[in-house]
N, C-alpha and C positions, 0 to 999 in steps of 0.2 A: 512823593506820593501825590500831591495837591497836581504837580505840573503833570504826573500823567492822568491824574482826573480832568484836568483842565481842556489837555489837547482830546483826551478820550470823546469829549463831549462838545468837541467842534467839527472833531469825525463823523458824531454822530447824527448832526445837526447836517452836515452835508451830504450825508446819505440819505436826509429825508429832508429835500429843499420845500415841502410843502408847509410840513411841522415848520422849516428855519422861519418861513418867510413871515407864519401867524405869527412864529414870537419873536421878529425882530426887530421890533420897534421897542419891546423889553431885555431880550437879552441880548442881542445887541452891543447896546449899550453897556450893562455889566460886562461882559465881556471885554469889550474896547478898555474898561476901567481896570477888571482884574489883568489884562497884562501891561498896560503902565503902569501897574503895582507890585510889578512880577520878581520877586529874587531870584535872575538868572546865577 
């Protein structure tokens, strides 16, 4: 459930590269963090 909220909302982020771009200097970074931490 977590991994498709995960990928859901990297979809989502690239569907709106304006929104990615304000927060990616924050999430980003989480992001980068939550999948090095990822239980494939």
């Amino acid at each position: 459930m977590a991994e498709g909220a995960f990928f859901g909302y990297v979809s989502m982020l690239k569907d709106k590269p304006v929104h990615y771009q304000a927060v990616c200097e924050d999430d980003c970074l989480l992001l980068e963090c939550s999948k090095q931490n990822f239980i494939y």
